[in-house]
C-alpha positions in Angstrom: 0.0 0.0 0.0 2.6 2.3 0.9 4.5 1.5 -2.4 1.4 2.5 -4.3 1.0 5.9 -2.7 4.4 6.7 -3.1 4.0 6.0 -6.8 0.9 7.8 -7.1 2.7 10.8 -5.6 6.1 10.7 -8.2 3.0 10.7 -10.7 1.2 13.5 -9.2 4.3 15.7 -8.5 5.6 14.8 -12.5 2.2 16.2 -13.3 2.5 19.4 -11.7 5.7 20.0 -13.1 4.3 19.5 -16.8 1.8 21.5 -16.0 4.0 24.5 -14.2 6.4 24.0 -17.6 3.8 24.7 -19.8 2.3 27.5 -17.6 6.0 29.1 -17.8 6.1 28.4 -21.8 3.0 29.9 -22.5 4.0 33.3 -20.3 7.4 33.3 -22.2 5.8 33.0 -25.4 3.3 35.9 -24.9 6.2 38.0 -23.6 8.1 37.6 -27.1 5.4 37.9 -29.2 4.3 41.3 -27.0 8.3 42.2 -27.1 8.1 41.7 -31.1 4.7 44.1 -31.1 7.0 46.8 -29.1 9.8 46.1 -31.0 8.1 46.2 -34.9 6.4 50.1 -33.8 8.8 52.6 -35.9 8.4 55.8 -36.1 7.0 57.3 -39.1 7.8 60.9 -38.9 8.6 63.4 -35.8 9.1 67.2 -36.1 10.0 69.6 -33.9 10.2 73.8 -34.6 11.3 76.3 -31.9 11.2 80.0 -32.0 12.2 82.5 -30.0 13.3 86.5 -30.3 16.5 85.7 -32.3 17.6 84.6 -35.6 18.2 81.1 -35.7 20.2 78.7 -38.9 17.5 75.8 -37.7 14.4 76.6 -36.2 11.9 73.9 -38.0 13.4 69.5 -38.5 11.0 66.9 -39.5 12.7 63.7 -40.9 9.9 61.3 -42.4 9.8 57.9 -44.2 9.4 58.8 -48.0 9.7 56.4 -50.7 11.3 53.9 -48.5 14.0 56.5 -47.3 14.2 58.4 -44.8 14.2 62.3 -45.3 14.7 65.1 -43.5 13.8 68.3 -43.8 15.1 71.9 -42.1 14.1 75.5 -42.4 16.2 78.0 -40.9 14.0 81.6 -39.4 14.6 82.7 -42.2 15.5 80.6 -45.1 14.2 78.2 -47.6 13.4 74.6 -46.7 16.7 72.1 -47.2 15.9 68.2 -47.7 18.3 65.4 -47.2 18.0 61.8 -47.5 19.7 60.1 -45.0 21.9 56.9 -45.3 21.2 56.2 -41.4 17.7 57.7 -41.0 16.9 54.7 -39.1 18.9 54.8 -36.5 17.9 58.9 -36.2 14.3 57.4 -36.0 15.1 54.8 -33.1 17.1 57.6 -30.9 13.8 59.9 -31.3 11.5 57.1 -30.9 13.7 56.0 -27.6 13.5 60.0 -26.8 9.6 59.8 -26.7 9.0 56.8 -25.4 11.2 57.8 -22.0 9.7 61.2 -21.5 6.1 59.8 -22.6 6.1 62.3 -25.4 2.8 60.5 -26.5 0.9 61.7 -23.8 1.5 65.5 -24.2 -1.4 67.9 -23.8 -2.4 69.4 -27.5 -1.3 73.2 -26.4 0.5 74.3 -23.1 0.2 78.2 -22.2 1.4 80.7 -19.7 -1.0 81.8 -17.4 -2.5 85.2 -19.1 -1.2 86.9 -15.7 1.8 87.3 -17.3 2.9 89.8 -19.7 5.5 88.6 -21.7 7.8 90.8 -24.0 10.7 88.1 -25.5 9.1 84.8 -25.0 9.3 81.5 -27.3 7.0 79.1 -29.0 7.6 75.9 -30.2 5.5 72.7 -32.0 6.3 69.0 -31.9 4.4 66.0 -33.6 5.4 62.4 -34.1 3.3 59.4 -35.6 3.9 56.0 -35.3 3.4 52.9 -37.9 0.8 51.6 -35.1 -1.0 54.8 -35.8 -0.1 56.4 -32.3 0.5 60.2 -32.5 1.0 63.5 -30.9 0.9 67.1 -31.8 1.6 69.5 -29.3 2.4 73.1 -29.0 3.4 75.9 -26.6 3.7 79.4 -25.8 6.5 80.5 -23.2 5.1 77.1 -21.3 6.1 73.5 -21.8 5.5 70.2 -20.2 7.6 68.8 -17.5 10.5 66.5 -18.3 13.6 67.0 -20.5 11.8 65.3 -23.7 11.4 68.6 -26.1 14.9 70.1 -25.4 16.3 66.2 -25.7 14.6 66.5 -29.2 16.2 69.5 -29.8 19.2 68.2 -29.2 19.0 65.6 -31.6 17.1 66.9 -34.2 18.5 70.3 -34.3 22.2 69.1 -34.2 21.7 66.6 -36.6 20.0 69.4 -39.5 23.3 71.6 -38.5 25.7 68.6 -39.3 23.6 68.0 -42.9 23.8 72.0 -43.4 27.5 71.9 -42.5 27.2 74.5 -39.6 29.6 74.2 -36.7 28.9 75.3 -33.5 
């Protein structure tokens, strides 16, 4: 009798650890196949435009897929619109797409303001957008106001720079 119970238990515990493998295969399989959802979302196209009181060489970058390349474009204040085709326009794509994804650029508010309290004489605007092969997208704007985080001057950063670099304009 006791031999049989002891059997029956190896049997029952090899059960439960079929059963716990499977458990764990089907959670690692609907990790990867969320992972390779995340993972396949590009960007399509992100611009960002600042202005402020001065002059400026770059004050407008959008860089786009177009025709299966990726293109971006840059107006200075003043100054006629500039187009390049860039050789690595995806990996410009994946650093802004890693931009808004950390600051949760997708959630921005549609306009940000200063409070009409204030009077102000030498302020700034600026615009961004972004829209993403799953059909996500943002456009925001602002008036001497912006939303918390580092995301839009980040994007400045990288957008602005690289426009300079295809203009040929050291800083």
């Amino acid at each position: 009798m006791v031999v049989v119970l002891a059997l029956m238990g190896s049997a029952a515990s090899a059960d439960a650890k079929v059963k716990k493998r499977r458990t764990t295969v089907k959670k690692e399989r609907t990790m990867q196949s969320k992972s390779k959802a995340k993972a396949t979302c590009m960007l399509e196209m992100v611009h960002y435009m600042w202005q402020g009181m001065m002059m400026y060489p770059v004050a407008d970058v959008r860089v786009e897929r177009r025709d299966g390349k990726v293109v971006l474009t840059t107006r200075g204040t003043v100054g006629e619109e500039k187009e390049f085709v860039l050789k690595d326009g995806e990996q410009l794509l994946q650093q802004a797409l890693k931009i808004i994804e950390r600051n949760r650029m997708l959630d921005y508010s549609s306009s940000y303001e200063l409070s009409s309290e204030f009077q102000v004489l030498d302020g700034y605007a600026w615009e961004f957008g972004a829209r993403l092969t799953d059909g996500r997208k943002v456009s925001s704007r602002g008036s001497n106001a912006e939303p918390d985080g580092d995301g839009l001057a980040d994007m400045q950063d990288l957008l602005f720079n690289r426009a300079k670099k295809e203009l040929g304009i050291d800083d």
